[in-house]
MILUM-942452 format. One record per residue (C-alpha): residue number from 1; residue in one letter; y, z negated, x. Coordinates in Angstrom, 2 decimals, decimal comma, padded with zeros to 5 digits. Layout:
BEGIN
   num   residuo        c2        c3        c1
   NUM         a         Y         Z         X
...
// end
This chain:
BEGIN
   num   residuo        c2        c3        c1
     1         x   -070,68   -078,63    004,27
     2         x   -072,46   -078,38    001,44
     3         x   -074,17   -081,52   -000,18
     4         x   -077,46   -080,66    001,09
     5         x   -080,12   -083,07    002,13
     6         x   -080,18   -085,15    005,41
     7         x   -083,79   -086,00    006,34
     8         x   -083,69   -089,60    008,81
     9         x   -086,88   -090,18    011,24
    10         x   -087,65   -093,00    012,39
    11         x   -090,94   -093,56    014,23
    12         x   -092,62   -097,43    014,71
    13         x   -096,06   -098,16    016,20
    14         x   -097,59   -098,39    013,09
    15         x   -096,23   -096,15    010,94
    16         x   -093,31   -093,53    010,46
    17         x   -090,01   -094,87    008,10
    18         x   -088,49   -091,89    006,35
    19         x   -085,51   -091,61    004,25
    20         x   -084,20   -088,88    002,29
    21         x   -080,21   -088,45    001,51
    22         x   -077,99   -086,38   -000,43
    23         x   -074,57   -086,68    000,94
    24         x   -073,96   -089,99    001,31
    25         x   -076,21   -090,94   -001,78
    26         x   -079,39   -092,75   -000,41
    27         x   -082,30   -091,17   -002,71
    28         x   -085,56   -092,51   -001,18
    29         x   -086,75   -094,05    001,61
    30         x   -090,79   -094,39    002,36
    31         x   -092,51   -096,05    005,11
    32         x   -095,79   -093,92    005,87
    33         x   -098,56   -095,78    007,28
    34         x   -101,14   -094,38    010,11
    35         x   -104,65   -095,10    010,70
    36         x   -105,71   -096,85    013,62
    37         x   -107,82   -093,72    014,94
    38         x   -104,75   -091,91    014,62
    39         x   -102,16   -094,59    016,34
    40         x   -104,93   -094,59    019,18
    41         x   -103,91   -091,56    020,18
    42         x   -101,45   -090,66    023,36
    43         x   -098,00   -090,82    021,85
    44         x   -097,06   -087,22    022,54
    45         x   -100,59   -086,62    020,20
    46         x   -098,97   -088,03    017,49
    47         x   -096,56   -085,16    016,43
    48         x   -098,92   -083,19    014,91
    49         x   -100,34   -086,10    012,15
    50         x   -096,91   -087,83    011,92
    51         x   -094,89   -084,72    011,37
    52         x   -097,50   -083,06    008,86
    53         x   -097,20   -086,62    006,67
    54         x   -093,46   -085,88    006,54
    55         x   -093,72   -082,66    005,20
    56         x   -096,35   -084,03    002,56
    57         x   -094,04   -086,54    001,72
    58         x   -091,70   -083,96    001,16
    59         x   -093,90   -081,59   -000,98
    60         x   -095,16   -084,98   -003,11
    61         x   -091,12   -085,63   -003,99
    62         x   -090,72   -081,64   -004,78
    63         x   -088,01   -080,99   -002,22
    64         x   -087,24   -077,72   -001,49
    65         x   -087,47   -078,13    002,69
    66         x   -084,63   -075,02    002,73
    67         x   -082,15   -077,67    000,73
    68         x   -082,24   -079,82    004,11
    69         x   -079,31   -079,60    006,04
    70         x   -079,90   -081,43    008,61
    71         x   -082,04   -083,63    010,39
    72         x   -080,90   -087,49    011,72
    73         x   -083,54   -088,48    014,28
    74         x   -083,82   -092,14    016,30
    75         x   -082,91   -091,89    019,36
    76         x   -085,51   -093,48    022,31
    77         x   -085,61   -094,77    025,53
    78         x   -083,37   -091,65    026,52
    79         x   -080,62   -091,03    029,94
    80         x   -078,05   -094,00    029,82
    81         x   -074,79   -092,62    027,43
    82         x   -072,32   -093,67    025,39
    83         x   -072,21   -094,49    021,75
    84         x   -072,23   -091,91    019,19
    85         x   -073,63   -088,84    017,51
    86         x   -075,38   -086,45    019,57
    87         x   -076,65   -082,65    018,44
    88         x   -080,17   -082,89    020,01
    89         x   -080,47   -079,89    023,23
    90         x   -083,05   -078,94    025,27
    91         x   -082,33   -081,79    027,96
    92         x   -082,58   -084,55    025,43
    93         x   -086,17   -083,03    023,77
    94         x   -087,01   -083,14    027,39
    95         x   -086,17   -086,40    028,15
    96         x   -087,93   -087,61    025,14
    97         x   -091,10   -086,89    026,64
    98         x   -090,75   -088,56    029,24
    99         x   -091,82   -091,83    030,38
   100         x   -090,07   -093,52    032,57
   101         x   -088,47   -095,95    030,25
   102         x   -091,62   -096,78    028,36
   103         x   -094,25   -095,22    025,88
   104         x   -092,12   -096,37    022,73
   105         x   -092,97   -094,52    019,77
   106         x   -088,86   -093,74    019,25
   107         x   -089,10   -091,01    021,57
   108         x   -091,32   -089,58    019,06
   109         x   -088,47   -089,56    016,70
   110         x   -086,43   -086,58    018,14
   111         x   -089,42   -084,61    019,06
   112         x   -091,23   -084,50    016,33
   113         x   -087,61   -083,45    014,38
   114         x   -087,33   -080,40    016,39
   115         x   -090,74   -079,22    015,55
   116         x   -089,99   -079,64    011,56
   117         x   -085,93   -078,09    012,16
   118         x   -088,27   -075,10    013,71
   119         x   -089,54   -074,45    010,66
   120         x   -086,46   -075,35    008,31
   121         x   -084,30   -074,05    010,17
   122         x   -081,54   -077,20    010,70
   123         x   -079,72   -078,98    013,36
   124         x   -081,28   -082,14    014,32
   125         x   -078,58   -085,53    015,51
   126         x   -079,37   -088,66    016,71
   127         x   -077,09   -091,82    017,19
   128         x   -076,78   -094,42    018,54
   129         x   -079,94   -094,41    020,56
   130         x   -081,71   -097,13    022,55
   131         x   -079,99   -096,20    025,88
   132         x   -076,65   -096,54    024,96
   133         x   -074,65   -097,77    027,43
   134         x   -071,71   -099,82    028,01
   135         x   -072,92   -102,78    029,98
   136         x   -070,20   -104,45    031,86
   137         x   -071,02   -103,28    036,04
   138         x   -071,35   -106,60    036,82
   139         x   -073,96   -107,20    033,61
   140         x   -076,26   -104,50    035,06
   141         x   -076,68   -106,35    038,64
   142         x   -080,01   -107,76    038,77
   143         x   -080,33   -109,64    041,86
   144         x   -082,52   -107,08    043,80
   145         x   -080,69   -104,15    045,39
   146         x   -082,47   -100,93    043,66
   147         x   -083,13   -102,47    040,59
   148         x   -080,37   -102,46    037,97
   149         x   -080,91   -104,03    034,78
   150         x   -080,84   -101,55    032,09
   151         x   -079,18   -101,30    028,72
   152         x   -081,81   -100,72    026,34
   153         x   -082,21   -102,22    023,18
   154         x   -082,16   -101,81    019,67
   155         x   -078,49   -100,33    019,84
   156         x   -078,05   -098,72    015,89
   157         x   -079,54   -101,82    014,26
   158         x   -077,04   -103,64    016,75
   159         x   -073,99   -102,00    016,60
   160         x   -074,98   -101,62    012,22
   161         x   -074,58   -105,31    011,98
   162         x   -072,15   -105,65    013,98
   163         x   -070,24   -103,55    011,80
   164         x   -071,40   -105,24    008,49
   165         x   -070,39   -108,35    010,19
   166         x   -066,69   -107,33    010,37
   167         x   -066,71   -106,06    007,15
   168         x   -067,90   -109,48    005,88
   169         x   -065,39   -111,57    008,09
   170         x   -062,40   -108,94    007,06
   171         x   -062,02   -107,74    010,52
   172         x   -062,54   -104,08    012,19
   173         x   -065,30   -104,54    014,33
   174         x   -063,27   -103,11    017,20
   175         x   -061,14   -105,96    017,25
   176         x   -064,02   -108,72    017,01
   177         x   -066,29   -110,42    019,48
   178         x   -070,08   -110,88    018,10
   179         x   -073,36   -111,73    019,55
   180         x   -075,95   -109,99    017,12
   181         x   -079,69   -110,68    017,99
   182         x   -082,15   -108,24    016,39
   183         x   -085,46   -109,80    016,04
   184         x   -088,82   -108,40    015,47
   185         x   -092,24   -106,72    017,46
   186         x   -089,19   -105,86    019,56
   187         x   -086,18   -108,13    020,08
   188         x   -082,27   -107,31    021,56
   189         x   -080,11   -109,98    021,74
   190         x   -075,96   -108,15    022,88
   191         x   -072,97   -109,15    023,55
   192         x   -070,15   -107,24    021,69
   193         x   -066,67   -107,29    022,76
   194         x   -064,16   -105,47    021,01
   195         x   -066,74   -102,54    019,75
   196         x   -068,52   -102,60    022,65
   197         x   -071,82   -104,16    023,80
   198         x   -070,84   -105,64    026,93
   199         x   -074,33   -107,31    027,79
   200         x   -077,69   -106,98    026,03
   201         x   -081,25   -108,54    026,90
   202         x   -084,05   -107,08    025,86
   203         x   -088,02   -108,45    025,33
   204         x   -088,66   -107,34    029,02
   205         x   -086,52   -109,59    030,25
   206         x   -086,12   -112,39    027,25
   207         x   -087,29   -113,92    024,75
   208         x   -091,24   -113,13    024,13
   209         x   -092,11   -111,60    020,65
   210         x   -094,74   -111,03    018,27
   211         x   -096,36   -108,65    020,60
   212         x   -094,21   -108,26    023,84
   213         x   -094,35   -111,27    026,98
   214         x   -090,60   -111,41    027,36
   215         x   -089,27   -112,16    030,85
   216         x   -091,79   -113,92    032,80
   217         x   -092,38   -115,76    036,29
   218         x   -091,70   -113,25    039,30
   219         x   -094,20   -114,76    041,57
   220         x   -096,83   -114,96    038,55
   221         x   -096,73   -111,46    037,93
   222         x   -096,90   -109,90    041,31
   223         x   -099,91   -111,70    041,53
   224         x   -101,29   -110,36    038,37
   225         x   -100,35   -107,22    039,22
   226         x   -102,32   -107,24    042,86
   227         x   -105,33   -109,46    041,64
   228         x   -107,78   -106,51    041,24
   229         x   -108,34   -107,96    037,80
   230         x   -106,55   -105,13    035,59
   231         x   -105,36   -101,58    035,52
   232         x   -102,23   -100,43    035,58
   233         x   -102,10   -099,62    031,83
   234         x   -103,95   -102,98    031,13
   235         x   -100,90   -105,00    032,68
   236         x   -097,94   -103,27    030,84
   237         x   -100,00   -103,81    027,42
   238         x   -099,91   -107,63    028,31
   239         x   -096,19   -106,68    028,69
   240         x   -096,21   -104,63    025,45
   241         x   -098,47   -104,45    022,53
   242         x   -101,07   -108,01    023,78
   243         x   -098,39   -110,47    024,52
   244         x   -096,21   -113,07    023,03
   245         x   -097,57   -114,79    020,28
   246         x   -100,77   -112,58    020,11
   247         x   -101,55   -113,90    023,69
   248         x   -101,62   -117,32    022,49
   249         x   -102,72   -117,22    018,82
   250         x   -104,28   -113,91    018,03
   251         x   -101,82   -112,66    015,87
   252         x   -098,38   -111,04    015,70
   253         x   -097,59   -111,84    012,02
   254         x   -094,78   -115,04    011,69
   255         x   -095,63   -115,37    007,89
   256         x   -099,46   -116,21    009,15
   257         x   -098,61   -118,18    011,90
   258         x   -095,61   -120,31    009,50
   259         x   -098,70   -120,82    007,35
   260         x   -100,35   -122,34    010,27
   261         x   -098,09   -125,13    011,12
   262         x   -097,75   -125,71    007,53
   263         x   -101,35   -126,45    007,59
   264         x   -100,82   -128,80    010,13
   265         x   -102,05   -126,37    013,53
   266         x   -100,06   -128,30    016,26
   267         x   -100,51   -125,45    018,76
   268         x   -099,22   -122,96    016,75
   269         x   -095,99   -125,09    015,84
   270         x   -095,80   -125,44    019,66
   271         x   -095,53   -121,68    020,17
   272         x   -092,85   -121,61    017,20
   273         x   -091,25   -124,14    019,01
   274         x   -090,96   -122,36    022,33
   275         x   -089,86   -118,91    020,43
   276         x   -087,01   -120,52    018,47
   277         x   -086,17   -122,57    021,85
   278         x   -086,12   -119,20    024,07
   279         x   -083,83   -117,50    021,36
   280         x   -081,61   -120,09    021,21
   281         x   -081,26   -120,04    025,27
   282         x   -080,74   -115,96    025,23
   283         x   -078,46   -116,43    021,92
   284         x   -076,45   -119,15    024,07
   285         x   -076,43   -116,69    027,26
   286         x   -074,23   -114,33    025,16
   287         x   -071,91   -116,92    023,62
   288         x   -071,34   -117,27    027,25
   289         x   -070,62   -113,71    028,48
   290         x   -067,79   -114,03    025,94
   291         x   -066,69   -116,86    027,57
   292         x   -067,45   -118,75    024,08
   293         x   -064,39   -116,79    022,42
   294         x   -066,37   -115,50    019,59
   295         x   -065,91   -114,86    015,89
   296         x   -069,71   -115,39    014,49
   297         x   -073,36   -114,53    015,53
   298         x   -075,55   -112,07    013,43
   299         x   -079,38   -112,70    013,10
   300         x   -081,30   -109,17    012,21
   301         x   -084,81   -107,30    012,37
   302         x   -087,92   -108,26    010,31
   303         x   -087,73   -111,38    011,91
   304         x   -084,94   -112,52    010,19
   305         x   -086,44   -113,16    007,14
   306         x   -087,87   -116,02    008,07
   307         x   -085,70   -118,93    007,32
   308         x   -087,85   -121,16    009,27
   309         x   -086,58   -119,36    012,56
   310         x   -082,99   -118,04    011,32
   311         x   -082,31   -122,21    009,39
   312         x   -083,44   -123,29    013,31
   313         x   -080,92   -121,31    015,36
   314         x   -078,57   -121,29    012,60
   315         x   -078,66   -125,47    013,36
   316         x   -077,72   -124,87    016,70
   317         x   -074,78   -122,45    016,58
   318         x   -073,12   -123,20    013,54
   319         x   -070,94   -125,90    015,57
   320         x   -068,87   -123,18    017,47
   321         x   -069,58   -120,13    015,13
   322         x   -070,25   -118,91    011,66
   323         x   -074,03   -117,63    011,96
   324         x   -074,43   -114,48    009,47
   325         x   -077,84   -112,90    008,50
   326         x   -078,74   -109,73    007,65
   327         x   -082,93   -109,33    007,28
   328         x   -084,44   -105,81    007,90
   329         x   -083,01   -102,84    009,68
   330         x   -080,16   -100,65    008,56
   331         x   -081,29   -097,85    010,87
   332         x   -082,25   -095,66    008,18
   333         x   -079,38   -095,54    006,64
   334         x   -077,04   -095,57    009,48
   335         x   -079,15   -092,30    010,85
   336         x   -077,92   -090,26    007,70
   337         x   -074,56   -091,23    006,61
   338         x   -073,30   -091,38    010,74
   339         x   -074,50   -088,10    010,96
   340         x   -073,12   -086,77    007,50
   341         x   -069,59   -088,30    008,76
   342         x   -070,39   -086,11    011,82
   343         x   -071,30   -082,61    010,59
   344         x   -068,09   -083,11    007,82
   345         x   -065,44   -083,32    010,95
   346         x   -065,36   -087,13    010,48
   347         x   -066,96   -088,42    013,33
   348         x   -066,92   -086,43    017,23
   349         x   -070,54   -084,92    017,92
   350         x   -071,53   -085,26    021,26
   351         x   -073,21   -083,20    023,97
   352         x   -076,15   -085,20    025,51
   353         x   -076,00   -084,77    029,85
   354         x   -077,43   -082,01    031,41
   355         x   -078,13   -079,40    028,40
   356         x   -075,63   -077,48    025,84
   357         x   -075,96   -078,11    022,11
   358         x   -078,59   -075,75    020,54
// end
């Protein structure tokens, strides 16, 4: 292949990250921010606005859209598969409208690709989506027959660091065993054993977040959910977009609420308190599924830049492991230069279930 540019999509509630490669050379990457009237929109509304400020983006950094040879989209909330780079087919654009899963604003990610590859005339990949799956059988048993727990998380931040981490420690990351929590509106806290994560909890089921309730008391909820009180889409934004620390302090920025305690708000400080607690239980969890043979834990996402909460659990672990951090998201990159390796024969492209490669 010729070195022609690799556009990488990646969608967030509040705006879409896009980065813009030449090879393996990273040129540019720009995060473009929405407006609330259009983020209020139905998710599958949002192709239209989000992929027309791509192409803008494009046209303002004079880039020839015929010079872009491919496309490296996130992958969302897709079937369950295995790790890797996937051509996008007809099966996957239909999955990524629906659903089931959650409203995410990933899925938005390969759909909105394949309208722009329409017009440019380019394959579109993803990798390493947020379904990838390779849970343990016994990790995925929930305790109710006909509900599995699910692996979904934030899989190529995940498996990124987990990478970076055996780079740093010397070690291939196929012969290492990690815990890597990514922390940020949306947390994943995994297992990894020998390349693979074994066990994973996400904020459905964990910790709570900026904006997400976390795992919370059966009994409570079912009678939330049958107290007349709420709709059906008013409960899962509790779950997803009005809990965690906006519930209990009206905001889902950590540098704001840091500034609280350091002004001496005692509640707020409380909520830190039970955040950093609740990681450090989930963290723990996964030392555990490894049966505590581990070579270090990795501390990602937006969230890690705070060295209020990453000094905390750092306290706590650094008596059985080396605690690495890595601050931000490597998603970006990882999109492109996965899927460069990919279309240049150096990495196996996969076929996604139930479609051929288009």
């Amino acid at each position: 292949m010729k070195e022609d540019y690799i556009l990488a999509i990646n969608p967030g509630s509040t705006s879409t990250q896009v980065g813009l490669f030449r090879g393996e050379m990273h040129l540019k990457t720009v995060s473009i921010s929405h407006t609330r009237e259009e983020l209020e929109l139905v998710v599958e509304d949002q192709v239209e606005f989000r992929k027309k400020a791509i192409f803008e983006l494009l046209d303002e950094v004079n880039i020839d859209i015929t010079s872009i040879g491919a496309i490296a989209a996130r992958g969302g909330r897709l079937k369950p598969i295995s790790s890797g780079v996937y051509r996008i087919n007809e099966s996957m654009i239909k999955d990524s409208y629906n659903k089931h899963n959650g409203n995410h604003a990933s899925r938005l990610a390969i759909i909105v690709a394949n309208e722009i590859s329409k017009e440019i005339g380019c394959d579109v990949f993803t990798v390493d989506p947020i379904s990838v799956d390779e849970m343990d059988d016994k990790a995925k048993i929930s305790g109710l027959y006909g509900i599995d727990r699910k692996s979904l998380g934030h899989n190529l931040n995940l498996k990124a660091v987990g990478v970076k981490t055996a780079n740093d420690i010397n070690k291939k990351y196929e012969d290492i065993n990690i815990v890597v929590a990514h922390l940020g509106g949306g947390t994943s806290i995994s297992a990894h054993r020998k390349g693979r994560i074994v066990d994973i909890t996400n904020d459905f089921e964990g910790v709570f977040t900026p904006e997400r309730s976390g795992g919370l008391p059966n009994i409570e909820i079912v009678k939330l959910c049958f107290s007349d009180k709420y709709t059906e889409d008013e409960i899962f934004r509790m779950f997803e977009g009005k809990g965690g620390f906006y519930s209990y302090l009206g905001t889902k920025n950590i540098q704001e609420i840091e500034m609280r305690i350091k002004k001496g708000d005692t509640y707020a400080k409380l909520i830190m308190d039970a955040y950093i607690y609740q990681l450090t239980k989930i963290i723990g969890s996964m030392v555990a599924a490894l049966e505590f043979n581990i070579d270090a834990i990795s501390l990602t996402g937006g969230i890690a830049h705070s060295n209020l909460i990453t000094s905390s659990i750092s306290n706590v672990f650094m008596k059985i492991s080396p605690v690495y951090i890595y601050p931000g998201s490597f998603e970006i990159e990882t999109l492109a230069l996965r899927t460069y390796r990919a279309i240049n024969g150096l990495e196996e492209i996969k076929t996604y279930p139930g479609g051929v490669n288009i």
